[in-house]
C-alpha positions as CSV (number, residue, x, y, z in Angstrom):
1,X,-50.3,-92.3,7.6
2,X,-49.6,-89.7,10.1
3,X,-52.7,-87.5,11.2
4,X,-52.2,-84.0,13.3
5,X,-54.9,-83.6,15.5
6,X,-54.1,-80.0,16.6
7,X,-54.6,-79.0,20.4
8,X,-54.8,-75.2,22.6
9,X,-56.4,-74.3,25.1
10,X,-60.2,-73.9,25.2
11,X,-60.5,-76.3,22.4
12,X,-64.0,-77.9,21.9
13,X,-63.5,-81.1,22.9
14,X,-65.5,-82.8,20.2
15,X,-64.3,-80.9,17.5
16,X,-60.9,-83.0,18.0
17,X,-62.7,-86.1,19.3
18,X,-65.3,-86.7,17.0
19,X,-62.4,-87.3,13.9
20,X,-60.1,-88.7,16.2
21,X,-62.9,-91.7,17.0
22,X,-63.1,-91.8,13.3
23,X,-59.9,-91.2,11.7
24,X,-57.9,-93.6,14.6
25,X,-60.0,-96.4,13.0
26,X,-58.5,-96.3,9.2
27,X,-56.2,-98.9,8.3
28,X,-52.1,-98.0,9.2
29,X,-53.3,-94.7,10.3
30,X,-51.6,-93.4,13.5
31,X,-53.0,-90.5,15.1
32,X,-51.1,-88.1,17.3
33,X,-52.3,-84.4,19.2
34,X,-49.7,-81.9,18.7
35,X,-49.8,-78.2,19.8
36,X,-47.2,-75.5,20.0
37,X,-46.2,-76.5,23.6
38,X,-46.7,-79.7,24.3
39,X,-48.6,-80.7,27.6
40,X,-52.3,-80.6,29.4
41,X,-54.8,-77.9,27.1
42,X,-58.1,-77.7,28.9
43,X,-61.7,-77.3,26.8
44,X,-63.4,-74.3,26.6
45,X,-65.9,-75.1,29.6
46,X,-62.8,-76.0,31.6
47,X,-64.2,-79.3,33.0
48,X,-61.5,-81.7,30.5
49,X,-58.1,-81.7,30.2
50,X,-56.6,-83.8,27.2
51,X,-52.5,-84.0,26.5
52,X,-50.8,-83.1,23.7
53,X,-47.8,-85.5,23.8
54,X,-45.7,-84.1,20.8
55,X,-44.9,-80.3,19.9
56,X,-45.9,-78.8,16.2
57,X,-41.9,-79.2,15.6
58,X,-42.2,-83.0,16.1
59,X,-44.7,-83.8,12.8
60,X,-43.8,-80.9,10.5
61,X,-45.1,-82.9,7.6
62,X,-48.6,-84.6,8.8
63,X,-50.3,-86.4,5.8
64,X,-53.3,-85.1,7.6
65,X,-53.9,-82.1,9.6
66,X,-57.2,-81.8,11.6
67,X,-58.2,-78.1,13.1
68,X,-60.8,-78.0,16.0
69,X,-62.7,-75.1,16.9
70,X,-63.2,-73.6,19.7
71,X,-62.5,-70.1,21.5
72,X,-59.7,-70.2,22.0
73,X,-58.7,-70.2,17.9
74,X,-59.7,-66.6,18.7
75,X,-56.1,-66.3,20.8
76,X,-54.4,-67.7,18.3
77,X,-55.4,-65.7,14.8
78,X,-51.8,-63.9,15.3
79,X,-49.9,-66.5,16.3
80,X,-47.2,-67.1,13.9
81,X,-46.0,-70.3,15.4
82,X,-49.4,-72.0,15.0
83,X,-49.9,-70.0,11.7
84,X,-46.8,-70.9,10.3
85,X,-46.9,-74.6,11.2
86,X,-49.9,-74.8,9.1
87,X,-49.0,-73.1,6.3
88,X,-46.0,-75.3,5.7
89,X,-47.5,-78.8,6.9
90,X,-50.1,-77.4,4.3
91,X,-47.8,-77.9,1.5
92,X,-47.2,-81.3,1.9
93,X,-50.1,-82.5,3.3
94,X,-52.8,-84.8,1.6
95,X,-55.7,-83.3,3.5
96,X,-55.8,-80.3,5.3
97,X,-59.3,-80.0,7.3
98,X,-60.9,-78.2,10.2
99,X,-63.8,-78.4,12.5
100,X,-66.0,-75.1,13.5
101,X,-64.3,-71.9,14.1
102,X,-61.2,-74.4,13.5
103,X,-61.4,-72.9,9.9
104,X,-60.8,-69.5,10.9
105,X,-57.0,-70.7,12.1
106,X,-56.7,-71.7,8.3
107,X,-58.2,-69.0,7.0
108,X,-55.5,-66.9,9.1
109,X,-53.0,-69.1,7.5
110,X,-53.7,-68.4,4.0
111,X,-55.3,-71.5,3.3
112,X,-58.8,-70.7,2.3
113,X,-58.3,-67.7,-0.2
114,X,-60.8,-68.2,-3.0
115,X,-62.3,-71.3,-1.5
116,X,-65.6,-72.3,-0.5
117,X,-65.9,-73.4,3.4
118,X,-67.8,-73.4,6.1
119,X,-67.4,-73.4,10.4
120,X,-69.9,-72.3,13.1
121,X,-73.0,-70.8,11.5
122,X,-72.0,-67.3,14.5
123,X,-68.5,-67.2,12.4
124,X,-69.7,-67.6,8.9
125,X,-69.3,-63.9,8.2
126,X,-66.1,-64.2,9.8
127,X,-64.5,-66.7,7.2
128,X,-65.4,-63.7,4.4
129,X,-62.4,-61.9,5.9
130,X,-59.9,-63.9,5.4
131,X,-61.0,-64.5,1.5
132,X,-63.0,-67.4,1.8
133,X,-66.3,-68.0,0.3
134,X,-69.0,-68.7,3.3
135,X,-71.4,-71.2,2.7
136,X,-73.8,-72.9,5.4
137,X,-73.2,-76.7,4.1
138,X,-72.1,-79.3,6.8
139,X,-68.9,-80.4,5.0
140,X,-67.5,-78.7,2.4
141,X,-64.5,-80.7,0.0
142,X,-62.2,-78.1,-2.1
143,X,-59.5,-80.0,-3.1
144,X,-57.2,-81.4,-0.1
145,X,-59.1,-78.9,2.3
146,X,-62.1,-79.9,3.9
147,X,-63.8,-78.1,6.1
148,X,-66.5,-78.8,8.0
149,X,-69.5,-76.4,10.1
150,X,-70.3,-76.6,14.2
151,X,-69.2,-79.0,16.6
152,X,-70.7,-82.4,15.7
153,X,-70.3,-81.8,11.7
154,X,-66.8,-82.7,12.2
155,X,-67.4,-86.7,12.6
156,X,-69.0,-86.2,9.3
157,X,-65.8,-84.6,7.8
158,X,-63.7,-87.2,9.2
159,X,-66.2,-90.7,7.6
160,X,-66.5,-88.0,3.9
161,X,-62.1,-88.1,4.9
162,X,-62.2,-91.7,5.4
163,X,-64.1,-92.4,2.5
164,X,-61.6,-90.7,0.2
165,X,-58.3,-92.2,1.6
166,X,-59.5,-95.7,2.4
167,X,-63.2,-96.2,0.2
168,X,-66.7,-96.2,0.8
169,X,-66.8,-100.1,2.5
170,X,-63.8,-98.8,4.9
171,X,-65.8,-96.0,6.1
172,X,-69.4,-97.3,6.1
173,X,-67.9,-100.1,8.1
174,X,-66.3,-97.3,10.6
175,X,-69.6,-95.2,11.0
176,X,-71.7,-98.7,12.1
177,X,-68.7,-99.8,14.1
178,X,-69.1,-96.5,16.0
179,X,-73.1,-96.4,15.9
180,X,-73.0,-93.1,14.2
181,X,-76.9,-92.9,13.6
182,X,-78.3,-89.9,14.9
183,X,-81.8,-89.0,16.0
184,X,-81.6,-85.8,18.0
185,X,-84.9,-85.8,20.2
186,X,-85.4,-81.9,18.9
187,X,-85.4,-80.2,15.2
188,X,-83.2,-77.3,16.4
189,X,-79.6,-78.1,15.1
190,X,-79.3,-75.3,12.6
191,X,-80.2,-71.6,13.0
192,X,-82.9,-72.2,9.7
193,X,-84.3,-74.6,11.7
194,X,-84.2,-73.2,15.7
195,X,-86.7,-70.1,16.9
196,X,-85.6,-67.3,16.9
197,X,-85.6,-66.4,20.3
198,X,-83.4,-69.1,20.6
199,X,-80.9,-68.6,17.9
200,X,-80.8,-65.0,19.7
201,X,-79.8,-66.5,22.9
202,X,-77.0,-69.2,22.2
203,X,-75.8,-65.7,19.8
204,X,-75.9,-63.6,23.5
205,X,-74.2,-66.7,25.1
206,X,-71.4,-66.9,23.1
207,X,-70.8,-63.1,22.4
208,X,-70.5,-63.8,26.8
209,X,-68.1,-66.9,26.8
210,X,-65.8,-65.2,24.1
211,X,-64.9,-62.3,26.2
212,X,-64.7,-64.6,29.6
């Protein structure tokens, strides 16, 4: 099974590492980061650099494509080479899935017309423009495209993934062999659940990193 981790620069690094740890795990799976020119894209806090060995050209027909976020998917919302890659690896792909504002690329694409999804709770409004249905759930299934919301959601989009290609013993085995078992020391994950005067500020934050 071939699985299209996509890759740009200012990508949020766990976005594409998070399914990576998970999906790299699945039985005969083989994993490979592709982006439209191959070569070193840097995360969005410019501090890591991962490689993109092999060009969009070199797996047009991915049995899974993975989408992180990020902001740089801003730079690409126009970019027919990215767009168009999707839409056809789409076609013939068994999953199609995204991570955060990863969903916003497919949503350029086409992809999510009609369809429930979800990505960063700043973007959900943004997903109503391209003729998707926002909802605030962590991982949302329609069909082959999953999507799922901000940042760490998308290591639970890739075990839900793994569950549905390999079963529920494959993937309970991969979430203990990876000690996914989260206790965040603080109850402020999701907007319903943070103060406002700080749901206000990470909003001022990123209004200021998407315009750096």
């Amino acid at each position: 099974m071939d699985i299209a981790i996509l890759l740009f620069d200012r990508f949020t690094a766990l976005d594409a590492v998070g399914p990576y740890e998970v999906l790299s795990r699945l039985p005969g799976a083989t994993v490979r980061f592709v982006a439209e020119e191959p070569g070193p894209k840097r995360t969005e806090t410019g501090s890591l650099v991962m490689v993109a060995e092999h060009s969009l050209d070199d797996l047009p027909r991915p049995e899974v494509i993975v989408v992180p976020g990020g902001f740089g998917t801003r730079a690409l919302l126009k970019d027919e080479g990215v767009l168009g890659w999707l839409r056809r690896a789409h076609e013939t792909s068994q999953w199609t899935t995204s991570v955060c504002t990863g969903s916003l690329l497919l949503g350029a694409a086409g992809i999510l017309e009609g369809l429930e999804a979800t990505t960063h709770w700043l973007e959900l409004d943004t997903l109503r423009g391209f003729g998707a249905q926002p909802t605030n759930r962590r991982v949302v299934e329609q069909g082959k495209v999953v999507t799922a919301a901000g940042v760490s959601s998308g290591i639970d989009m890739a075990l839900t993934l793994a569950a549905r290609i390999a079963g529920e013993d494959v993937a309970k085995a991969i979430q203990l062999g990876i000690e996914y078992d989260p206790e965040p020391p603080f109850d402020t994950g999701s907007p319903a659940k943070a103060p406002p005067e700080l749901v206000e500020a990470v909003r001022e934050a990123a209004r200021a990193e998407a315009v750096r």
